[in-house]
C-alpha positions in Angstrom: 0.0 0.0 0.0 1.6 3.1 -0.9 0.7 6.9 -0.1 0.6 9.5 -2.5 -0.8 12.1 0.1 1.6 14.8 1.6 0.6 14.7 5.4 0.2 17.6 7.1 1.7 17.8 11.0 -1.7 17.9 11.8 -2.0 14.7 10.9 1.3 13.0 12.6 -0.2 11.4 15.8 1.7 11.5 19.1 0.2 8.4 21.1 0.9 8.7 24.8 0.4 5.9 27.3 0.2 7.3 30.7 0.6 4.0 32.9 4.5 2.1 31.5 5.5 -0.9 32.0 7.8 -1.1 35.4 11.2 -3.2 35.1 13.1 -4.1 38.4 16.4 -2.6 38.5 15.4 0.0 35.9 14.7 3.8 36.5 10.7 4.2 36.9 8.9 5.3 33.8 6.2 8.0 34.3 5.3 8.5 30.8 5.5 7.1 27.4 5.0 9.2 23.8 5.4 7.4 20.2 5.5 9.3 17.5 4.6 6.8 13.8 5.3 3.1 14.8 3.6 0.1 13.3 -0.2 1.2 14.4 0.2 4.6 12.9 -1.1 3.3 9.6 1.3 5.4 7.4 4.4 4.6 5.5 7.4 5.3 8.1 10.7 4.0 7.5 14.1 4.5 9.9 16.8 3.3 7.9 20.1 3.3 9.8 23.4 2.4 7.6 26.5 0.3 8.5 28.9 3.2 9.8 26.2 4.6 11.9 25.4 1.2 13.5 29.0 0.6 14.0 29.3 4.1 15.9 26.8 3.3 18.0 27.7 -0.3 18.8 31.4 0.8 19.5 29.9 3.8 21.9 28.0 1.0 23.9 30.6 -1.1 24.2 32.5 2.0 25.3 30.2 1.8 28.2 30.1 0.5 31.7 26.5 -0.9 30.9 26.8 -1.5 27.1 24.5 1.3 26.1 25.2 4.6 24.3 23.6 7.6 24.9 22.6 10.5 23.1 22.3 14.2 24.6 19.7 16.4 23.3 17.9 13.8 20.9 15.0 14.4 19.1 13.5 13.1 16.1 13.2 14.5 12.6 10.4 13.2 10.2 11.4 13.4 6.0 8.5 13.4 3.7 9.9 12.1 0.0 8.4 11.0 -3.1 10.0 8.2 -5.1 10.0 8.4 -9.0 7.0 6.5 -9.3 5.3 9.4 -7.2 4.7 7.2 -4.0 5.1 9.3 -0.9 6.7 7.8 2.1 8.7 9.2 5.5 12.0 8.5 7.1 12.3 9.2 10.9 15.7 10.2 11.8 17.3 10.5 15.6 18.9 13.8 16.1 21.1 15.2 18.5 24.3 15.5 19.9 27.5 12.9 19.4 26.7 9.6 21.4 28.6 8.9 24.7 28.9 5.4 26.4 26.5 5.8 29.5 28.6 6.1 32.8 25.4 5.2 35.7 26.1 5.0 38.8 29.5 6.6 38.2 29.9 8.7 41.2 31.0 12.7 41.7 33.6 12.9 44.4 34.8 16.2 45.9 38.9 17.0 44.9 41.6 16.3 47.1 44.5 18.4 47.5 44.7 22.2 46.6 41.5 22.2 45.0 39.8 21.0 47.9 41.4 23.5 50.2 39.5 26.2 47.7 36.3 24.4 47.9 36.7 24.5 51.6 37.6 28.3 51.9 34.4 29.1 49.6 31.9 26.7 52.2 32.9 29.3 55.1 32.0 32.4 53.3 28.3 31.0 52.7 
């Protein structure tokens, strides 16, 4: 079945789901938003290629949890025609470089001369 309908953003449906699944050991998840997927009924398509799999595999591994992350992401929706005038969409992930996930790293105050600063600005609050 092909499209041959520009949609409007009118027409792009955000579905949210308001009660989420809850995995032990995971972070709790309030809220849920999809944006296409397989019930939207329209003709969306994420195609990733080799190099950008590879970056993000290598990220992941990177990490101390195997997964990469990626600051600032959002996603970008292309409406194309092909030759034989069909009109489909590509959903792209945009953002910032990904970084290999460091949980549960954590922050420690310095040692040393840094720590005698940190020390001289506590007693003038």
């Amino acid at each position: 079945m092909y499209d041959t309908k520009v949609p409007i953003m009118d027409e792009i449906k955000v579905k949210r789901k308001d009660t989420c699944l809850q995995i032990a050991g995971s972070d709790e998840r309030l809220r849920e938003y999809t944006l296409g997927g397989p019930d939207c009924g329209r003709n969306i398509q994420m195609i990733l290629d080799i190099p950008t799999l590879e970056l993000l595999l290598g990220v992941a591994r990177a990490s101390l949890d195997n997964k990469a992350t990626i600051f600032g992401a959002g996603v970008t929706i292309k409406v194309c025609r092909d030759n034989a005038g069909n009109i489909y969409e590509t959903l792209h992930i945009v953002g910032h470089q990904p970084r290999a996930r460091r949980p549960g790293v954590a922050l420690s105050m310095p040692t040393g001369p840094a720590q005698s600063l940190v020390n001289g600005w506590k007693s003038r609050w």
